[in-house]
C-alpha atoms as a printed R data frame, in Angstrom:
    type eleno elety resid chain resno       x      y       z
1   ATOM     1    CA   UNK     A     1   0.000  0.000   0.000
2   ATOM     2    CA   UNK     A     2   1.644  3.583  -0.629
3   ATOM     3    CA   UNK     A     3   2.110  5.505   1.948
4   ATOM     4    CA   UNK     A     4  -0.377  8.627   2.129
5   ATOM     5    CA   UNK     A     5   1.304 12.423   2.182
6   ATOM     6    CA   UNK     A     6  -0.550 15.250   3.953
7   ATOM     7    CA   UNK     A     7  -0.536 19.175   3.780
8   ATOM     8    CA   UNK     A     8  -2.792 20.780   5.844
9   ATOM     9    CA   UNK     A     9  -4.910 22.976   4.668
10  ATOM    10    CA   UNK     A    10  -5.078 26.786   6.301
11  ATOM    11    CA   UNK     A    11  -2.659 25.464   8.849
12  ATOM    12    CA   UNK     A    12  -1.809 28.949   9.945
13  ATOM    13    CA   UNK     A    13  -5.305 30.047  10.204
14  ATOM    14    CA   UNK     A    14  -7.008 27.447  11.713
15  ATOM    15    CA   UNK     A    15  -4.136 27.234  14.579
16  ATOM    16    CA   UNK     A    16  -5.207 31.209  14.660
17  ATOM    17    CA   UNK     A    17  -8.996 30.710  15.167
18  ATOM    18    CA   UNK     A    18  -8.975 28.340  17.737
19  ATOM    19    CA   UNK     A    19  -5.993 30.293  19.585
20  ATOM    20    CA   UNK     A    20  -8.789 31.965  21.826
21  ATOM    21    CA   UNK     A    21 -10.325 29.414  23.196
22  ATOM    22    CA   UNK     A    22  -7.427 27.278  24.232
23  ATOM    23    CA   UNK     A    23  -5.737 29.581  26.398
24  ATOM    24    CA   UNK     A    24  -7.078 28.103  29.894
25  ATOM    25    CA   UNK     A    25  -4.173 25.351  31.010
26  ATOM    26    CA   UNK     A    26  -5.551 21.769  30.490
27  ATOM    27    CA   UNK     A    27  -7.869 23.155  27.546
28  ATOM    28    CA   UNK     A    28  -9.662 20.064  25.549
29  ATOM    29    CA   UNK     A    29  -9.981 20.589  21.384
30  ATOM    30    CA   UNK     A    30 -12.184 17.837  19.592
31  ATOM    31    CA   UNK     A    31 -10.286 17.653  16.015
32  ATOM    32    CA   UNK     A    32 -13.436 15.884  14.231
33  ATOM    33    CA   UNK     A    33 -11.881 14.517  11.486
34  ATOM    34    CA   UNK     A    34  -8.213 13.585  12.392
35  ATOM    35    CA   UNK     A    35  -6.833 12.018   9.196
36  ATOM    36    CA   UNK     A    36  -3.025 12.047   9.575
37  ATOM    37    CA   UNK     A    37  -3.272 14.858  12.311
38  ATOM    38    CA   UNK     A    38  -1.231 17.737  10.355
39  ATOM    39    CA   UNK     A    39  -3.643 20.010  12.349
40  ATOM    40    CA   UNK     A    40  -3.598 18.357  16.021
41  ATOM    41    CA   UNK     A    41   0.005 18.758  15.586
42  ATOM    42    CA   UNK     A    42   0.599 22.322  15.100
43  ATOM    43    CA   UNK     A    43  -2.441 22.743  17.807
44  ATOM    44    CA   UNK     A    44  -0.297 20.350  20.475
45  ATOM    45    CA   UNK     A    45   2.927 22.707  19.814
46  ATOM    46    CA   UNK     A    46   1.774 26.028  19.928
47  ATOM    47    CA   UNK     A    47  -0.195 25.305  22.744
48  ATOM    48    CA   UNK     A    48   1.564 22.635  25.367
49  ATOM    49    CA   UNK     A    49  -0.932 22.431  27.711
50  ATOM    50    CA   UNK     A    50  -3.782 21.659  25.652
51  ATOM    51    CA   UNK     A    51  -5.179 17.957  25.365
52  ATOM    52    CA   UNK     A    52  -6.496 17.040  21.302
53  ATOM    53    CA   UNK     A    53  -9.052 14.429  21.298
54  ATOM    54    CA   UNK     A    54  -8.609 13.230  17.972
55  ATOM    55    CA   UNK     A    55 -11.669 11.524  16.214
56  ATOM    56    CA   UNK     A    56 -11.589  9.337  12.880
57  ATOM    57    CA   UNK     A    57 -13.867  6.691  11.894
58  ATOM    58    CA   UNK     A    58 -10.769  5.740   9.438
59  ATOM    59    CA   UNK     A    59  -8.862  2.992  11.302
60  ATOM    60    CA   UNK     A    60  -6.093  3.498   9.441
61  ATOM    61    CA   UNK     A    61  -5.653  6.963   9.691
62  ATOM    62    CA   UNK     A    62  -6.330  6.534  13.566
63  ATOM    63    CA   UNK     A    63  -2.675  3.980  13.262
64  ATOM    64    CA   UNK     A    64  -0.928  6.410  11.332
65  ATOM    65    CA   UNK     A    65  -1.933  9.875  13.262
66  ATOM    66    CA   UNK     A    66  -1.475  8.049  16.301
67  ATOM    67    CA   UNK     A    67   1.916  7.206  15.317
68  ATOM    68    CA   UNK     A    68   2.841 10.425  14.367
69  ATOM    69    CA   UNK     A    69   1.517 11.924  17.740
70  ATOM    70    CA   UNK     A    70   3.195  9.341  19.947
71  ATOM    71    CA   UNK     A    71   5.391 12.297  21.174
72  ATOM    72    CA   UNK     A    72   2.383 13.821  22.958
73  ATOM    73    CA   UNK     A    73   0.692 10.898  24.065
74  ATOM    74    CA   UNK     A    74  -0.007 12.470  27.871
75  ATOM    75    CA   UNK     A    75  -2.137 15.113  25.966
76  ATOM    76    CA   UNK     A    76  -3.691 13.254  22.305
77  ATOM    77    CA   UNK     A    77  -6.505 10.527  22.638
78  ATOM    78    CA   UNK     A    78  -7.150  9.166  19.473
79  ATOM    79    CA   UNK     A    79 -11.014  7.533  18.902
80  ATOM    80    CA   UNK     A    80 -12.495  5.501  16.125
81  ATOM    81    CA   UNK     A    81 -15.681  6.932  15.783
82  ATOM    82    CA   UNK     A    82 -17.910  8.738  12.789
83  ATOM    83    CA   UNK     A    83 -18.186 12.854  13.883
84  ATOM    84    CA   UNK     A    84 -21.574 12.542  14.549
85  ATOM    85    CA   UNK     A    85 -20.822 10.756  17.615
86  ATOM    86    CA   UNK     A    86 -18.915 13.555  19.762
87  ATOM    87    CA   UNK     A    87 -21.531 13.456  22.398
88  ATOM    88    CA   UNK     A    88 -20.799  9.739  22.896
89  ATOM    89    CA   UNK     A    89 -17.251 10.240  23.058
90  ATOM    90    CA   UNK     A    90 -17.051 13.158  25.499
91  ATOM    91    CA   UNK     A    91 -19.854 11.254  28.035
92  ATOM    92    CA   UNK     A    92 -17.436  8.049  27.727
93  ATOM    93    CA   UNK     A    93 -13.868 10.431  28.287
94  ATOM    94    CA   UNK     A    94 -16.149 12.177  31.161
95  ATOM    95    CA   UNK     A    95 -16.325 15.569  29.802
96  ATOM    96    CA   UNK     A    96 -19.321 17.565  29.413
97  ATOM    97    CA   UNK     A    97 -18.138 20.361  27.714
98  ATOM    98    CA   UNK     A    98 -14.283 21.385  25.564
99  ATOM    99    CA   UNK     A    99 -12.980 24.456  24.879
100 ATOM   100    CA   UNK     A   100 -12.557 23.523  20.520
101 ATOM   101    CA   UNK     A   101 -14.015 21.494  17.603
102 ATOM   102    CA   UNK     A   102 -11.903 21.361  14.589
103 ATOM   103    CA   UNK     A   103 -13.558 20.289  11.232
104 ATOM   104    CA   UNK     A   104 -11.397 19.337   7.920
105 ATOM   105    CA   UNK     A   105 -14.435 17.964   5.948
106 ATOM   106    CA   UNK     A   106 -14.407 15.549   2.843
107 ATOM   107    CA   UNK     A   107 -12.046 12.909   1.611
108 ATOM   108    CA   UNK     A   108  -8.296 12.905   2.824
109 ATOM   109    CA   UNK     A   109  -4.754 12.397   2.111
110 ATOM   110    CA   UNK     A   110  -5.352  9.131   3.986
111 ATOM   111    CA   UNK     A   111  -8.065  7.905   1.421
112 ATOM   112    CA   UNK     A   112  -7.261 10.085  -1.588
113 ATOM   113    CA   UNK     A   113  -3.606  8.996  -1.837
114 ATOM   114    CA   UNK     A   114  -3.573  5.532  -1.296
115 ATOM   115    CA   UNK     A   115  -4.988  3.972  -4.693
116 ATOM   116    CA   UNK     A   116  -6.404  0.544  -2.983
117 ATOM   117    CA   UNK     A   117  -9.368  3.139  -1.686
118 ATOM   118    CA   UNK     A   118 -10.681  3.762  -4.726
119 ATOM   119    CA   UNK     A   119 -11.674  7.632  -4.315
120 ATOM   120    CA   UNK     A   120  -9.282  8.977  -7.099
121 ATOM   121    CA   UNK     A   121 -10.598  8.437 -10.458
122 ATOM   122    CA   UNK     A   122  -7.188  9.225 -11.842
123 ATOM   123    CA   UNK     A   123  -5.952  5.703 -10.895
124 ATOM   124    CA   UNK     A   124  -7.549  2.399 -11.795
125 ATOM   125    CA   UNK     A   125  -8.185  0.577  -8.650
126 ATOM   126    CA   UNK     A   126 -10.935 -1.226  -6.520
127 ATOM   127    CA   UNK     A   127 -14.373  0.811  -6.108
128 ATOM   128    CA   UNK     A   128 -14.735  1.097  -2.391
129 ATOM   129    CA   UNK     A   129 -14.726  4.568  -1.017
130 ATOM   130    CA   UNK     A   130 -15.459  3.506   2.320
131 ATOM   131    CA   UNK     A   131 -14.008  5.965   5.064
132 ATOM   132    CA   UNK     A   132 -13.957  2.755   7.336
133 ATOM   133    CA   UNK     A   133 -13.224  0.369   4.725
134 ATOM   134    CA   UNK     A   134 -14.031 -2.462   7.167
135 ATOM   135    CA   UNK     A   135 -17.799 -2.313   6.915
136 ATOM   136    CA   UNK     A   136 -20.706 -1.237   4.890
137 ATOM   137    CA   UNK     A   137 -21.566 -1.193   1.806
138 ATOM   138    CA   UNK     A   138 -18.888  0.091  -1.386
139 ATOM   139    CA   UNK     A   139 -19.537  2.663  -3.981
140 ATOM   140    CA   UNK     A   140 -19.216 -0.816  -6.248
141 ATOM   141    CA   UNK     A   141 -22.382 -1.855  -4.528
142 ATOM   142    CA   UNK     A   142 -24.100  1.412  -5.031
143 ATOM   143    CA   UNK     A   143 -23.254  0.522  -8.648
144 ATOM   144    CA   UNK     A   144 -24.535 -2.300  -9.390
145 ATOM   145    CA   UNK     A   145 -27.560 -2.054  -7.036
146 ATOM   146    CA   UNK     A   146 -28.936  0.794  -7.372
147 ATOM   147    CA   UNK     A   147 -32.153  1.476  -9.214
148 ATOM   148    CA   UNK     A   148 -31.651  3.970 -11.836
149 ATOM   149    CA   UNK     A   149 -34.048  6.733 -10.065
150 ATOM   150    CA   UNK     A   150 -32.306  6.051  -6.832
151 ATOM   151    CA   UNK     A   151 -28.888  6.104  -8.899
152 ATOM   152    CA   UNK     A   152 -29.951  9.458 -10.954
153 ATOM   153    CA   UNK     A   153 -31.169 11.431  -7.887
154 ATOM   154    CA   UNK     A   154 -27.621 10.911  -5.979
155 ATOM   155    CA   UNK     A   155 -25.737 12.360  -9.027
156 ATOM   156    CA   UNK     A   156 -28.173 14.987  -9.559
157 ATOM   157    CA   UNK     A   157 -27.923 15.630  -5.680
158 ATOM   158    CA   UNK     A   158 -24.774 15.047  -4.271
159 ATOM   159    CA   UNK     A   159 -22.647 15.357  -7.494
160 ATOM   160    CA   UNK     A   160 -24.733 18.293  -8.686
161 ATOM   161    CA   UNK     A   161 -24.429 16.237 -11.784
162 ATOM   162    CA   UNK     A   162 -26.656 17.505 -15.209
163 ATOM   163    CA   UNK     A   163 -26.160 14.720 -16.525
164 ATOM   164    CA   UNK     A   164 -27.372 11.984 -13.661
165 ATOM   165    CA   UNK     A   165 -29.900 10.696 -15.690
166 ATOM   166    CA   UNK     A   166 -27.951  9.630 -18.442
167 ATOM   167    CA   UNK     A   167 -25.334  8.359 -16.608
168 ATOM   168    CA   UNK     A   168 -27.680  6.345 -14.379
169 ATOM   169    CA   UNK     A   169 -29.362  4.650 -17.324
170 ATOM   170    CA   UNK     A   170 -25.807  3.745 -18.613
171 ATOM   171    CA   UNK     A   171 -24.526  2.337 -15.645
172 ATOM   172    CA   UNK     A   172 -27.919  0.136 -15.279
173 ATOM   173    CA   UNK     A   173 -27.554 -1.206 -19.243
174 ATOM   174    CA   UNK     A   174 -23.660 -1.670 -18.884
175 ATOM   175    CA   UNK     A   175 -23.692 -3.587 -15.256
176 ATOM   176    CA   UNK     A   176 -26.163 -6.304 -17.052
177 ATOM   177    CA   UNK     A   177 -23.091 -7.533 -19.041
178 ATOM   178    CA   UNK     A   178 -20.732 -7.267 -15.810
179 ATOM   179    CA   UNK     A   179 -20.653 -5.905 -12.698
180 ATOM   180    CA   UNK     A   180 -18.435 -2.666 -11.761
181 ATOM   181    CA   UNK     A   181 -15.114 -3.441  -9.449
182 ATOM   182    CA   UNK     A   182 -12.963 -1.050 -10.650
183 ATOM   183    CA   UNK     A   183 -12.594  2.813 -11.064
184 ATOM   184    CA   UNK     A   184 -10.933  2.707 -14.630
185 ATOM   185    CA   UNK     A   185 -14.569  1.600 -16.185
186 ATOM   186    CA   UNK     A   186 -16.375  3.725 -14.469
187 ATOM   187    CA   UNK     A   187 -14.180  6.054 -16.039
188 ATOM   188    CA   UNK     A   188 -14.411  5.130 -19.278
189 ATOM   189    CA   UNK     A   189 -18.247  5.199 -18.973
190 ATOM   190    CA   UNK     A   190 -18.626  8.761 -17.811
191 ATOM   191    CA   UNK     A   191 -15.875  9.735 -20.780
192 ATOM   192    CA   UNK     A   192 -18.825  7.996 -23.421
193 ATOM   193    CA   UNK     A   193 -21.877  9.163 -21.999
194 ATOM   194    CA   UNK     A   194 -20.685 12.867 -21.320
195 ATOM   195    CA   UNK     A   195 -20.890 14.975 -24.543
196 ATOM   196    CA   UNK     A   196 -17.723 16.187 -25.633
197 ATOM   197    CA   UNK     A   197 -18.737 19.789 -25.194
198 ATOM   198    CA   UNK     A   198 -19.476 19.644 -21.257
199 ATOM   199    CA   UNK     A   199 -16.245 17.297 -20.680
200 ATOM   200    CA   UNK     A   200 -13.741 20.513 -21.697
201 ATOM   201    CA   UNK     A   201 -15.322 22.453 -18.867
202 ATOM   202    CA   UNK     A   202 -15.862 22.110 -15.301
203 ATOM   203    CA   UNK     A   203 -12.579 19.801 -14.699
204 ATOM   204    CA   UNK     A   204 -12.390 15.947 -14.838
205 ATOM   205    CA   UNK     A   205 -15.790 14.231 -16.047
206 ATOM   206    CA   UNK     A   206 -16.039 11.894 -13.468
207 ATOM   207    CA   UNK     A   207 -15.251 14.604 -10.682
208 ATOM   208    CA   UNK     A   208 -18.993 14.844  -9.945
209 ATOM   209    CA   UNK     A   209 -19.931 11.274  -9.877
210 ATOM   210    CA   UNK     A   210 -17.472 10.308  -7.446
211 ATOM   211    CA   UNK     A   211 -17.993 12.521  -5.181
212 ATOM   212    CA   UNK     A   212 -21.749 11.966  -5.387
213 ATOM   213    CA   UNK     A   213 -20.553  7.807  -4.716
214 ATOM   214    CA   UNK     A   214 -18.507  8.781  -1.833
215 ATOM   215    CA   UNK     A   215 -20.838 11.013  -0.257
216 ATOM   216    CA   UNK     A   216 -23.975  8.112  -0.369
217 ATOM   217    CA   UNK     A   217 -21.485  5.434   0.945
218 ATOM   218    CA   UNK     A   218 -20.345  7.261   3.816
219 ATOM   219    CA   UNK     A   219 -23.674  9.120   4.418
220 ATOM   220    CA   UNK     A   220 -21.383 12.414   4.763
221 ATOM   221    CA   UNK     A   221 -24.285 15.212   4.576
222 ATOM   222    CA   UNK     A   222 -26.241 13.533   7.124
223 ATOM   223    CA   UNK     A   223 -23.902 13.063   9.723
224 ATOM   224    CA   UNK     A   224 -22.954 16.114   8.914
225 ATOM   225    CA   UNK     A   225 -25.894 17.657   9.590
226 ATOM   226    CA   UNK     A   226 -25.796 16.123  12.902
227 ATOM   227    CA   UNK     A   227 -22.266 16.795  13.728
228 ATOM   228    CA   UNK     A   228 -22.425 20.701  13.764
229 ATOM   229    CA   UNK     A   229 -25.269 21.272  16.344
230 ATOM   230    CA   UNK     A   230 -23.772 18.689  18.710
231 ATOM   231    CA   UNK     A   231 -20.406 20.237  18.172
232 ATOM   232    CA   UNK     A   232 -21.265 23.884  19.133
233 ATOM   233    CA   UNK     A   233 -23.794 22.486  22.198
234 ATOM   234    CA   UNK     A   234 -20.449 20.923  23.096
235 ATOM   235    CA   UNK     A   235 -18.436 24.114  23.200
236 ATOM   236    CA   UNK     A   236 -18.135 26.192  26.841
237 ATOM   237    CA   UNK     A   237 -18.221 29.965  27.099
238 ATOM   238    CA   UNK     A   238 -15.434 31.109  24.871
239 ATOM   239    CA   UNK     A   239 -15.479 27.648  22.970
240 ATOM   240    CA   UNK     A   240 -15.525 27.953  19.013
241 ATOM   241    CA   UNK     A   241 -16.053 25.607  16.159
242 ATOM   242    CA   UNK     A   242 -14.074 25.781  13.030
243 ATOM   243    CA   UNK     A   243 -14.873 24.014  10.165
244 ATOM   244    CA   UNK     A   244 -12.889 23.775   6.507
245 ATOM   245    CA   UNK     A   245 -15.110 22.835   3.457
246 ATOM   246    CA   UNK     A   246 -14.458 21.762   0.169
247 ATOM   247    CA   UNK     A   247 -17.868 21.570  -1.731
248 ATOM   248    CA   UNK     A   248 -20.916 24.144  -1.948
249 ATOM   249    CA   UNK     A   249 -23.135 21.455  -0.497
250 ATOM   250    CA   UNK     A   250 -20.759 20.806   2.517
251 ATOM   251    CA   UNK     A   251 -20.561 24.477   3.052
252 ATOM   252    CA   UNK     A   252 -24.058 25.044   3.304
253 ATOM   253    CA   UNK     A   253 -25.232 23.054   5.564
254 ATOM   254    CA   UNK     A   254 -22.429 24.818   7.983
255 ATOM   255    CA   UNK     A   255 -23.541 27.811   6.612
256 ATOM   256    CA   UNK     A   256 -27.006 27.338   7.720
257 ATOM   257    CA   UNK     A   257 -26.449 25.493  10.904
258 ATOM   258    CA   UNK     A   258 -23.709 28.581  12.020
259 ATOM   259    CA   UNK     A   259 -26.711 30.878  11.121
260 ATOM   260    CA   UNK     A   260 -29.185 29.096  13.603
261 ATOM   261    CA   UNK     A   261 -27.130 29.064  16.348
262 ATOM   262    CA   UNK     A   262 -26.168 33.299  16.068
263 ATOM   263    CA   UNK     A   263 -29.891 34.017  15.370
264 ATOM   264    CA   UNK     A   264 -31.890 35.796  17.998
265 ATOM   265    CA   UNK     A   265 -35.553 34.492  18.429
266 ATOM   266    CA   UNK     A   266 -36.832 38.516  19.017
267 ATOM   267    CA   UNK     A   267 -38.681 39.845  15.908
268 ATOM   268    CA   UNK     A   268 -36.660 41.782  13.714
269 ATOM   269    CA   UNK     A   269 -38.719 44.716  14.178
270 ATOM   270    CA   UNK     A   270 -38.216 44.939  17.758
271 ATOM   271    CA   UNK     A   271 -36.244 48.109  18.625
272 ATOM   272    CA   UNK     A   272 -34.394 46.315  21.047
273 ATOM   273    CA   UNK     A   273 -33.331 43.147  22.707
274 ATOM   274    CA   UNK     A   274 -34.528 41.977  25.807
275 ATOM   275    CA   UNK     A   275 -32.215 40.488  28.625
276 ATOM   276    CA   UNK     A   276 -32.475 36.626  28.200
277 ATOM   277    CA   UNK     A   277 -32.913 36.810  24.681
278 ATOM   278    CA   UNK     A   278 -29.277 37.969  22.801
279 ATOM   279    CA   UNK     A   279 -27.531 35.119  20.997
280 ATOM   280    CA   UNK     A   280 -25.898 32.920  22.828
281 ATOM   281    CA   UNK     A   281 -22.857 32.453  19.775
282 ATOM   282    CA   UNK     A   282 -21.516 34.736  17.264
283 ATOM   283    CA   UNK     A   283 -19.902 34.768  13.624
284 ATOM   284    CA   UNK     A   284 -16.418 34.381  14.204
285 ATOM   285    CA   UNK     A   285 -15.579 35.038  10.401
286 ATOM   286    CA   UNK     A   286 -16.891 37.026   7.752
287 ATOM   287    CA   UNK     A   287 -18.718 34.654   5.587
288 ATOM   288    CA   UNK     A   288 -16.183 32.074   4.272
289 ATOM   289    CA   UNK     A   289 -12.602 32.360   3.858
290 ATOM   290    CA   UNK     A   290 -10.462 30.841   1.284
291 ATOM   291    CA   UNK     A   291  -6.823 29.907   0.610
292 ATOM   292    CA   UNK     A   292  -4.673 32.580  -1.058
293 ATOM   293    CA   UNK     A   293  -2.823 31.823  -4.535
294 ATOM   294    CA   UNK     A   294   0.310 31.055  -2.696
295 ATOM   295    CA   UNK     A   295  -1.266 28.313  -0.705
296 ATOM   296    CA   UNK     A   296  -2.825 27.106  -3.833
297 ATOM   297    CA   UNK     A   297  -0.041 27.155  -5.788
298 ATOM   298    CA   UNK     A   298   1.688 25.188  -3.093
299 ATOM   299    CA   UNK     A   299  -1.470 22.628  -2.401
300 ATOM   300    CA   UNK     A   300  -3.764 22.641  -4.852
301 ATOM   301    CA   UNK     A   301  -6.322 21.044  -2.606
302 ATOM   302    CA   UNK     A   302  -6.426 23.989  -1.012
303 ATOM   303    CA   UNK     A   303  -8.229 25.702  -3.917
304 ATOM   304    CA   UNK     A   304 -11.907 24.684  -3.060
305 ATOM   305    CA   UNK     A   305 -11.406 25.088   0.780
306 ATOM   306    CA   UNK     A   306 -14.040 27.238   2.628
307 ATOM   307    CA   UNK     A   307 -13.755 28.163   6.396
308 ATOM   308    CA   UNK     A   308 -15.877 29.165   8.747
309 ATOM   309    CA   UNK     A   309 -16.021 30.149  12.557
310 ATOM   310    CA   UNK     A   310 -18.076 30.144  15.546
311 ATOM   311    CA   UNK     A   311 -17.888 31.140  19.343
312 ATOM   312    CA   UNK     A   312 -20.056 30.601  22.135
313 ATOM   313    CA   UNK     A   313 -20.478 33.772  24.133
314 ATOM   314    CA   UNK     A   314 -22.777 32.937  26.363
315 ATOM   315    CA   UNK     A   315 -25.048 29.771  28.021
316 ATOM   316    CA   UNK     A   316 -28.233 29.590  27.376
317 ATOM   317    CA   UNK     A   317 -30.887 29.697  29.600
318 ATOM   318    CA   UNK     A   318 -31.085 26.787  31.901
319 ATOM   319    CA   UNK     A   319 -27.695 25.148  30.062
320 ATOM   320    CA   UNK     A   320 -25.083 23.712  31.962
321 ATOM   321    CA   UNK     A   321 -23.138 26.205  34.131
C-alpha cells in the first residue's frame, strides 16, 4: 500500500482561530476529522498544555496519526468513531463540555492517496470509497444495485451532476453484461456518456460522480448535519467551532447550521433586545474564507477550501453552568 502524504490545509489560520479558546491550562480541542493529524500537531505545539481528542472513523488513519503523535501521548486521545458521535465520546472520556471542535471535511490524504481506496478516479483501482473500509456497503455496490431513479437522484444531488440521468441509465444497461469493481470503467463510462462539449469544462468528467458515490457510501451530509449542532452544544463559554469545506453542499449546511445558532428568536422589528434573549454564539468570520494563490499554488487542494467560525459567548438559559 503507498504511503499517504498530507498538507494541511489553512494550517496557519485554523491554529489562529482556535488560539482563543485554548488559552485556559488543560484546555480540551475535539479535532473531528483527524486524518493524519497535520492540524492536532501544530495545535499540540503552539499550545503545550492543551489535550487534542482526535476523532476518525478511518482505522487506518487513527494507526498512522497516532503514530505520528506518539510524542504527545499524555495530551492526544485518538477515537475511532464517525463525527456525529462527539456526544458519545465526550460522556465516555467524562467531559461535558471542551474548549474547541476542529472540522477538515471531505475525503483525505489518507483515502485520496492511497490507490487501494478507490476515491481517485485518476488511478484504476478497486471501487470502495469507504471511510472505514471495514464495513458497509462500497460505492461498487451502489453501482450495481442501485435502481436507476435512486442512482440518478444521488448524481443529480450530491454530485450536482446535469447529466445523472444519463449516466444512471448507462450504468444500469452496462452492469447487465458485468458488474463494476474497478474505477478505470467507471471512467471510461462517464468519458462515453458525457458529450464532448461539457467534458472541456468544469474539470475531470467523473469529478462529480465520485464525489456523489462517496458522499452516499459514507452518508457524509447527514452526519454532517448532525455533527455541527452537537459540536457547538459541546463548546463552553469562549469555545468555538471551526470548520474547513471543500464543496458548496458541505458548506451550506455549515452555513445554515452557524446561522441558527447566532440568530436571535426577538422579531426583527423589535427596537431592542430583551435580557435573556441575545444570541448565545456569534460569527467568528466574515462569511467564508479561502486559501490565497500562494497556498494554492503550493497545495492545490487547497483551492476549493471554505472556512468558517463560531464562538459561544454565552449559556443559554437553563444550560449547563
Amino acid at each position: 500500500m503507498v504511503s499517504p502524504s498530507h498538507v494541511p490545509v489553512l494550517l496557519d489560520r485554523v491554529v489562529a482561530l482556535v488560539a482563543p479558546a485554548l488559552q485556559r491550562p488543560g484546555a480540551t480541542l475535539v479535532d473531528a476529522t483527524l486524518g493524519l493529524g497535520g492540524h492536532t500537531e501544530a495545535i499540540l505545539e503552539a499550545y503545550p498544555e492543551v489535550r487534542v481528542i482526535g476523532i476518525d472513523r478511518d482505522p487506518h488513519a487513527q494507526e498512522l496519526a497516532g503514530a505520528r503523535l506518539a510524542r504527545f501521548s499524555h495530551r492526544f486521545t485518538g477515537v475511532q468513531a464517525v463525527y456525529d458521535e462527539i456526544p458519545d465520546v465526550l460522556d465516555e472520556l467524562g467531559l461535558t463540555d471542551v474548549a474547541a471542535v476542529f472540522f477538515d471535511l471531505g475525503v483525505s490524504s489518507m483515502q485520496l492517496d492511497v490507490p487501494e481506496r478507490g476515491f481517485a478516479y485518476s488511478i484504476d483501482a478497486p471501487l470502495d470509497m469507504r471511510m472505514n473500509d471495514g464495513e458497509g456497503p462500497t460505492a461498487a455496490d451502489v453501482l450495481n444495485t442501485y435502481a436507476v431513479g435512486d442512482l440518478t437522484r444521488i448524481l443529480r444531488v450530491y454530485g450536482e451532476e446535469k447529466f445523472a440521468g444519463r449516466i444512471a441509465r448507462a450504468v444500469v444497461d452496462t452492469r447487465e453484461k458485468a458488474p463494476f469493481d474497478r474505477s478505470g470503467r467507471l471512467v471510461e463510462l462517464l468519458y462515453d456518456v458525457i458529450p464532448a462539449p461539457a467534458r472541456r469544462t468544469g474539470g475531470h468528467p467523473a469529478k462529480r460522480t465520485f464525489q456523489a458515490l462517496r458522499i452516499e457510501v459514507n452518508d457524509e451530509l447527514n452526519v454532517l448535519r448532525r455533527a455541527i449542532p452537537a459540536a457547538i452544544d459541546a463548546i463552553e463559554v469562549g469555545g468555538r467551532v471551526v470548520v474547513e469545506s471543500y464543496q458548496s453542499l458541505e458548506d451550506r449546511i455549515v452555513k445554515h447550521a452557524f446561522a441558527d445558532a447566532t440568530r436571535s428568536d426577538v422579531p426583527h422589528d423589535l427596537p431592542f433586545v430583551p435580557a435573556g434573549h441575545e444570541p448565545t454564539l456569534r460569527l467568528v468570520t466574515r462569511g467564508a474564507e479561502k486559501a490565497d494563490t500562494a497556498e494554492i499554488s503550493a497545495n492545490p487542494r487547497a483551492a476549493s477550501v471554505r472556512l468558517r467560525a463560531i464562538e459561544r459567548i454565552r449559556l443559554d438559559p437553563g444550560a449547563r453552568s
